[in-house]
N, C-alpha and C positions, 0 to 999 in steps of 0.2 A: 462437859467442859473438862480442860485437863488441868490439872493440879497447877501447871506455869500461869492459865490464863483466871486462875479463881483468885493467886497471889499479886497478880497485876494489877485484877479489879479492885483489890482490898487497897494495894498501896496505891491506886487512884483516889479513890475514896476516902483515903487518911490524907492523902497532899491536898484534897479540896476543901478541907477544914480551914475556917481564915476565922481568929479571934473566935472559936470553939463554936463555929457554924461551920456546917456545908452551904453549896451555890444554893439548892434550894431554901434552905433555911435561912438564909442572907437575905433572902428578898420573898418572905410569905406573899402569898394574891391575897387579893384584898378587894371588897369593893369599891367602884367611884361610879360616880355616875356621870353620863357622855350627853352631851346636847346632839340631838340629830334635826334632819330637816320635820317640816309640819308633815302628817298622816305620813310618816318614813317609819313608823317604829318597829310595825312587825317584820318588812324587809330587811330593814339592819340586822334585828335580831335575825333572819334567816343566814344572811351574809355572813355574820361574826358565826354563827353555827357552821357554817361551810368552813371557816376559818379556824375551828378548832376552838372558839372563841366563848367564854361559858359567860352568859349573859340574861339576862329578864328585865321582861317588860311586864311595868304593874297593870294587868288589865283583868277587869270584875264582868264575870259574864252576869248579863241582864237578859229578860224578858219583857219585849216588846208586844206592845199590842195596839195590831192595826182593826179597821172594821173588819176583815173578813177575815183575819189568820191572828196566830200569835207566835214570834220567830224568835227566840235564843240569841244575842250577837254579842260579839265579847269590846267592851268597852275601855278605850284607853282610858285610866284612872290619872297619869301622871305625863300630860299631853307632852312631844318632842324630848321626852329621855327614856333614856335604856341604860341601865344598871350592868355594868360590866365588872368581872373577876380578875384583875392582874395582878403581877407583880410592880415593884414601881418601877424596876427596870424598865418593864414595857409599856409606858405610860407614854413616852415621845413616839416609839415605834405606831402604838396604835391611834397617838393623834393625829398621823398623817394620811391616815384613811380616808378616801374624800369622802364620804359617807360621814363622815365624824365632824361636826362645827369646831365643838370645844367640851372641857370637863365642868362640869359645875363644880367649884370651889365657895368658898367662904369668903366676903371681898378683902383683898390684903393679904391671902392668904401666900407661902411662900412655894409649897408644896404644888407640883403640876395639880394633882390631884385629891379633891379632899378628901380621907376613907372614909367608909362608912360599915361603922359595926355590921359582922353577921348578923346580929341577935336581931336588929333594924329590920333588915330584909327579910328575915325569918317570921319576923312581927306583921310587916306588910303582906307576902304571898299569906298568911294565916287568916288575916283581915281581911282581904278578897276572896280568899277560896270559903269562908264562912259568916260571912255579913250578910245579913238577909235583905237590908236596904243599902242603897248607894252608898259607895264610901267615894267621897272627896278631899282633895287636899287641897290646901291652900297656905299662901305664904304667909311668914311671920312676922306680923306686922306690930309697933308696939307706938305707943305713946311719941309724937314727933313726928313720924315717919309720915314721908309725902307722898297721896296715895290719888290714882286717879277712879271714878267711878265709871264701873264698864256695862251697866245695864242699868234699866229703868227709867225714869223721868228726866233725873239729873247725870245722862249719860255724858262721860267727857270732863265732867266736873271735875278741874284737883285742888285740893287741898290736904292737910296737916290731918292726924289723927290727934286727936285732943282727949277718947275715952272709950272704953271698951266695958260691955258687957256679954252673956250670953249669945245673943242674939242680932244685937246692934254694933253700930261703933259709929261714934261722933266726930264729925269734920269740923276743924277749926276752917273758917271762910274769911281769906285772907283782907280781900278788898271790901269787907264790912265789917271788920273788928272779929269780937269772942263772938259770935253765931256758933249753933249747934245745929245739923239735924241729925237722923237716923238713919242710917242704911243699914241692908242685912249685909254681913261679911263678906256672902260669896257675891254683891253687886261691888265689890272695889278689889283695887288691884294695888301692889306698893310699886311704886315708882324711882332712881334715880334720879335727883335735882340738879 
């Protein structure tokens, strides 16, 4: 390069300062994470890869075992999302991917999209690439919240969380007063009322 176009680049680069940032530093990536359609996750993530698009999908390889074989398959951990790298600038741009539902946010939240610490995702792919038993997740359910039962006897069933322990957690049952039973965690789901 010639001495005219090394001083060009430099006084580019000093006019793209706004409020002691440059463009890139104006708008860090950041993670959010994307609603896709059901068993869509590995193609999205290949899409957005085709896309230049830097992306992960939580998924824990397991070991299967049928009678006559035993086969390796890698297991979606975090069904219908995929963890995406933006900027927030391109947050509208890449919602319009038909591929793309919506962002998970926080409800009320103002922001298209709600970030999510690196240190998060760094925590998660560590948890999967080194847990020797299943990792699951599941929502965060607290004292109140209206929750319906999605396995077992009392499948279908909603009502109220009333009380949590390790293992359990007690449904207030609306149409017969304070009743309590037990369900294990991963038979209920939390609900909108």
């Amino acid at each position: 390069m010639n001495k005219i176009a090394v001083e060009s680049d430099v006084r580019k680069e000093r006019s793209s300062f706004v409020n002691g940032t440059n463009d890139r530093e104006a708008y860090p990536k950041r993670w959010v994470a994307a609603l896709v359609h059901t068993n869509c996750e590995k193609k999205v993530a290949t899409k957005l890869e085709k896309l230049g698009i830097e992306n992960y999908v939580a998924i824990q390889k397991e070991e299967h075992q049928w009678s006559d074989r035993k086969k390796k398959i890698d297991r979606i951990v975090i069904p219908m999302v995929v963890f995406v790298r933006l900027a927030k600038d391109e947050e509208d741009e890449f919602r319009r991917l038909p591929f793309i539902m919506k962002f998970i946010t926080y409800p009320g939240a103002e922001e298209l999209a709600t970030p999510i610490p690196d240190e998060q995702i760094e925590q998660i792919q560590f948890l999967l690439k080194h847990s020797e038993s299943p990792v699951t997740f599941s929502a965060h359910i607290e004292i109140g919240d209206a929750v319906r039962i999605v396995k077992g006897p009392l499948k279908g069933f909603i009502g109220h969380c009333c009380g949590m322990s390790n293992s359990e957690i007690a449904i207030h049952l609306a149409l017969l007063g304070y009743a309590t039973t037990h369900v294990p965690k991963d038979y209920i789901e939390k609900i909108i009322m």
